[in-house]
N, C-alpha and C positions, 0 to 999 in steps of 0.2 A: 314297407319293404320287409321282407322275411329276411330274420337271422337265427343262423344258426347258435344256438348258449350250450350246445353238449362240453360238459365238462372233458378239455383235450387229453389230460391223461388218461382219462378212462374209458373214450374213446381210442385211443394209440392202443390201449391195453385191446380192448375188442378187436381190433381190426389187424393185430400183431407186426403195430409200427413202430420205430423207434422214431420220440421224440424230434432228435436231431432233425427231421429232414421239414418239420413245422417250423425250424429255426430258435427250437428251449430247448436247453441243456437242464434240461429237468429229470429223474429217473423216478420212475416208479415203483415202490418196494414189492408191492402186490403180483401177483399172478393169476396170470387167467386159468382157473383148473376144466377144462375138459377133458372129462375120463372117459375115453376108450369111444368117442361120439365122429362118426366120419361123416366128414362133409361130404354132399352131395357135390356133382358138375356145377348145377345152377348156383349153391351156396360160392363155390370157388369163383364164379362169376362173381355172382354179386360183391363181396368182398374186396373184389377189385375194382368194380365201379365203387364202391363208396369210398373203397380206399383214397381212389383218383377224387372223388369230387372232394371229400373232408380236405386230403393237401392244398387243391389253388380252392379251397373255401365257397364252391359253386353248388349253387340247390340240382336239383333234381330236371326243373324244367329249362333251364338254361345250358345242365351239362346235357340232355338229350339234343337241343339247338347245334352246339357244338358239332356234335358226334353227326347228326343231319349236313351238318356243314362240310366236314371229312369225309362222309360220304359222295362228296358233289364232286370233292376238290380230286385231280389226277395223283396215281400215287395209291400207296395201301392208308387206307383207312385208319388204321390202328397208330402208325405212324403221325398221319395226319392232324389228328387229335391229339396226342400230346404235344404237337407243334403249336396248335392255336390254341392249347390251353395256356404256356409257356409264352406266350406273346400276349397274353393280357398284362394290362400295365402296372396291379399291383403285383404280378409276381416280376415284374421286370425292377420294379422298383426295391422290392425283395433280391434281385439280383443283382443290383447294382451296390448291394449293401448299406443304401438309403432306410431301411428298418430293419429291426432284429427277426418281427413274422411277418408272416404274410399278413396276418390281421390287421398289425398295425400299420403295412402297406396300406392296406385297402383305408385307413384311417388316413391316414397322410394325403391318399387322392382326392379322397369325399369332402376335405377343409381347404380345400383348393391349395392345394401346396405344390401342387407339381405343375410344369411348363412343357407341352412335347412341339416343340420347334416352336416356342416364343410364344404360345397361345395356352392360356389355364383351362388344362382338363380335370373333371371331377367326376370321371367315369370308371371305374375300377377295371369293367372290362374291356374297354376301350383296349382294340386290337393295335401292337406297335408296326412299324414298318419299318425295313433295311434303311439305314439314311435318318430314321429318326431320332433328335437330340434330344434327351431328358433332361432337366434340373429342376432342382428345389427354387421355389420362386424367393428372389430377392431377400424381401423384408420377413423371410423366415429361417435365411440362410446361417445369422448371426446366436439363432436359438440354443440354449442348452441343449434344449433335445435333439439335435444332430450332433452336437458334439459326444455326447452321451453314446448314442447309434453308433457315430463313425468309431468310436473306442471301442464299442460293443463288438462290431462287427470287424472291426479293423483285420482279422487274422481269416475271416472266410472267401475262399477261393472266387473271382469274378471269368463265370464263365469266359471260352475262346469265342462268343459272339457275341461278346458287350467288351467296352471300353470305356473307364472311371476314370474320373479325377476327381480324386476325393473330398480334395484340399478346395475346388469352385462346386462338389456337389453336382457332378456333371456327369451323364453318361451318354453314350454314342452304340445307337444297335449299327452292329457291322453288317449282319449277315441273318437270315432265320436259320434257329438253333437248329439241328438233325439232333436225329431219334439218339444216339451214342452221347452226344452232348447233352442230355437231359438227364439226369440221374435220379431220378425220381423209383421207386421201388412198386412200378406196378406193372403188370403183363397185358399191355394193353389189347390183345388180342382175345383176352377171354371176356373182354367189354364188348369188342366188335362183335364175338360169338351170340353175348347175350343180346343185346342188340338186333342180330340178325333173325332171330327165332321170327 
């Protein structure tokens, strides 16, 4: 299985993201110096695809799948794709406030830790659905490390299309997220562009 090891803040520094939206409160002291160097169209693309695949943590040929998928689905495209990126289960999991990053999301799925309607999935990207109930499976619920997480994470916002309880480690997708309710910092339209060449 490919993973990605780019060191994340020096990555954030290239791609000109803030930390905050990987889930670290980490800042970087350094600066990216480009003097006087314009990017091209395609670079402003590209930039945005990496930006999108670096946050939900997706390689190359899976976020192309995706994007193949938003293509099919009715509806703009652009759109589309950060719907079903937003519906994979480590970032739900991420959103439920079950991990601090996404990384460790996607950790918490793969040790079989999580339950989506009563049955242990260990699939990161494992698409969720309206109606489905998340929790941490039982005999892991007692662990330091959620209690650690849930303090960690105690003060960050649970999206209006999920519903937590913090206290059984419990969450509930209400509804699929719309484009407004994703705050993610990418133009997803200049992905569809590249894309479409």
């Amino acid at each position: 299985m490919a993973v990605n090891r780019t060191p994340v803040l020096k990555r954030c520094r290239a791609l000109d993201l803030d930390p905050g939206y990987l889930g670290l409160n980490k800042k970087s002291n350094r600066s990216l110096k480009r003097t006087n160097r314009k990017v091209s169209e395609y670079g402003l693309q590209l930039r945005e695809k990496q930006k999108a695949k670096f946050i939900y943590g997706v390689l190359e040929k899976p976020f192309r799948n995706y994007y193949e998928r938003a293509d099919r689905m009715k509806g703009q495209t652009g759109e589309n794709l950060m719907v079903l990126l937003e519906r994979r289960l480590d970032n739900v999991i991420f959103r439920l406030g079950f991990a601090r990053t996404r990384r460790e999301a996607r950790q918490v799925v793969c040790h079989k830790q999580v339950q989506v309607n009563g049955k242990c999935v260990n699939v990161p990207s494992y698409l969720i659905k309206a109606g489905d109930v998340i929790e941490i499976r039982e005999k892991c619920k007692g662990s330091q490390r959620y209690k650690d997480i849930i303090e960690a994470a105690g003060d960050r916002l649970v999206p209006a299309w999920l519903t937590v309880d913090q206290e059984a480690l419990k969450g509930t997708v209400n509804a699929f997220p719309t484009r407004e309710e994703i705050d993610v910092p990418v133009n997803e339209m200049l992905i569809v562009e590249l894309y479409s060449k």
